[in-house]
N, C-alpha and C positions, 0 to 999 in steps of 0.2 A: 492444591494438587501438584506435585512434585513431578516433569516431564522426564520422561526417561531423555540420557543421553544418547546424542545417534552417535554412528558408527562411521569410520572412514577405511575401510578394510578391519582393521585387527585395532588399529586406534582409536580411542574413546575420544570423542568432542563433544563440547556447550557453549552456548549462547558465550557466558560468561569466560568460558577458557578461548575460545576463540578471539571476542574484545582481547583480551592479556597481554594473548600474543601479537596483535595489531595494534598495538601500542608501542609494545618494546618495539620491532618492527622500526616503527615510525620513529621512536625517539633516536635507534641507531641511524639511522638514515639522515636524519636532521643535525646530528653532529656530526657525522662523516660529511655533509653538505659545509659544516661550517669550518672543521679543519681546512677542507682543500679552498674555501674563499679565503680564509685566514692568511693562510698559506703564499698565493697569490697577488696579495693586496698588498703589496709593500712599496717604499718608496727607493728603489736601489739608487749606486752611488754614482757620483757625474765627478768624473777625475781631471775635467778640465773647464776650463774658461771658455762656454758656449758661447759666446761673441766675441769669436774668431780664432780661439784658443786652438791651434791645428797639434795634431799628435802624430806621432811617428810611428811605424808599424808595431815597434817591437813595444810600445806602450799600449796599447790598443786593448790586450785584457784587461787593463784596468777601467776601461769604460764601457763595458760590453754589455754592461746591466744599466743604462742610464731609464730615466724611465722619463717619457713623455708626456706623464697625467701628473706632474708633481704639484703638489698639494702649495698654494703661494698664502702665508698669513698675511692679513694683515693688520698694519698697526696697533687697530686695535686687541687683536690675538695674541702681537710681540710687543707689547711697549715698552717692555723690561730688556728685551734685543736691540739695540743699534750700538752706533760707533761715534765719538766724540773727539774732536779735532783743532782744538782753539786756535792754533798759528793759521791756521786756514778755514778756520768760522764753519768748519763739517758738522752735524749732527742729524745722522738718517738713522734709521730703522733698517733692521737687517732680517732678511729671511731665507730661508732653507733651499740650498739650489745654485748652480748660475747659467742657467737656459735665459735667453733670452727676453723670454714672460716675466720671469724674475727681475731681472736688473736693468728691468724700465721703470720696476717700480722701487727695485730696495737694493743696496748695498746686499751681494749675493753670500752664500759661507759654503765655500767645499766640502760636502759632505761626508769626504774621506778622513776630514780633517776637523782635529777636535773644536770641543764649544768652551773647553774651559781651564782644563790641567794640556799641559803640550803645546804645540803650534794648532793656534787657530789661525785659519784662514779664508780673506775676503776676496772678491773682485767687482766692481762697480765699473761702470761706462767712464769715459772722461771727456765726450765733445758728441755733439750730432745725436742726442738722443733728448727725452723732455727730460730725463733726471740725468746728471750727468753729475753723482756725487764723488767720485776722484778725482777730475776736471782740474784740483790741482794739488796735487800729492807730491806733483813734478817737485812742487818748489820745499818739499820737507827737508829738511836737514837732522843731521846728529842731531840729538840732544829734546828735540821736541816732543812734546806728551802726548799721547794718543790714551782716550780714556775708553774702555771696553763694560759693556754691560750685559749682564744676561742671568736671568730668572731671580732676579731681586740684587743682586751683586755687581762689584764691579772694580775692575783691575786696570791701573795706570802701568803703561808701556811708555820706554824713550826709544826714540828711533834710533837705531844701529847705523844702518845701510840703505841706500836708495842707490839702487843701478838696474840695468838692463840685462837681460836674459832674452834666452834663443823660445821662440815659442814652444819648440819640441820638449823645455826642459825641465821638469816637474821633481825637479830636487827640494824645491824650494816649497814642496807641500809635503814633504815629509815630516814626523811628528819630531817633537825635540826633549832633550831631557827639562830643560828649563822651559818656562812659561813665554811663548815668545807669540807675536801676533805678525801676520804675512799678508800684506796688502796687495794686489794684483790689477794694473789694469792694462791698455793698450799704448804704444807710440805712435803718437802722430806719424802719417804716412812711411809705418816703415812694420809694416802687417804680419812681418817674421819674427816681431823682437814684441817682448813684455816688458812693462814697467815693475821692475820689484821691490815695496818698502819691507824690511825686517826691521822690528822693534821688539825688545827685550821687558820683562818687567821691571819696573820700577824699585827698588827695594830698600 
């Protein structure tokens, strides 16, 4: 026996046309739910060297999205990530970030700044921390090899430059034409000034 359909003023509804539309309903609803998490759920960029890396006003948009939940791999996650250092017996693991959280544990990579083609760029601790993997970078010179790896690859840099820079000054994370790698850490008791190695590829 076949139920007539009822009525909602002038419009016809059923059992079955009713399910239909609480359905679509539901399914719109549930990706609109997942766009705006999607949406949200990111890791923005940290434009400077969070232990102690200070910025100057007029830089300031550039870290205005840093994000405080940053996702830290480890090892096991990157083991095709770290940085290789013979004159100075270095080889750590590097991971996404450089908050604090980060580079207690890993040689840190500005995430402004490229992982593979351009200037990539590090910053690691150097004293007063349990990892303290640029601790001596100080002593690099021209000419020394810095070996880079990442997602199965891996690109030999000679060191260029080792000098000091103003904290404020973030020229030195800007991208490059050539393949060049940007080491970053602190000077002993002098809180205003960065340690900067540039190393060039190998060729």
């Amino acid at each position: 026996m076949i139920k007539e359909r009822g009525k909602i003023g002038t419009f016809p509804y059923s059992t079955w046309y009713i399910n239909i539309v609480s359905i679509i309903i539901s399914a719109i609803l549930f990706f609109i739910l997942n766009v705006f998490s999607s949406h949200f759920d990111f890791q923005s960029q940290n434009a400077v060297f969070k232990a102690g890396f200070k910025v100057n006003p007029s830089s300031q948009n550039k870290i205005d999205n840093i994000d405080s939940n940053l996702q830290i791999h480890t090892k096991e996650e990157k083991k095709d990530w770290c940085l290789e250092i013979p004159s100075i017996q270095l080889n750590a693991s590097i991971a996404e970030g450089t908050t604090k959280e980060v580079l207690d544990k890993f040689i840190g990579h500005f995430e402004e700044s490229k992982q593979w083609m351009g200037n990539v760029c590090l910053a690691a601790h150097n004293r007063g921390y349990e990892n303290n993997y640029f601790a001596e970078v100080k002593r690099l010179k021209e000419g020394d090899k810095i070996v880079y790896y990442y997602n199965g690859a891996s690109r030999e840099y000679l060191v260029k430059k080792n000098y000091i820079i103003q904290d404020t000054d973030l020229s030195c994370l800007e991208d490059t034409e050539d393949n060049t790698i940007t080491l970053i850490t602190c000077v002993e008791n002098e809180e205003n000034y960065r340690r900067c190695i540039k190393a060039i590829e190998k060729k």
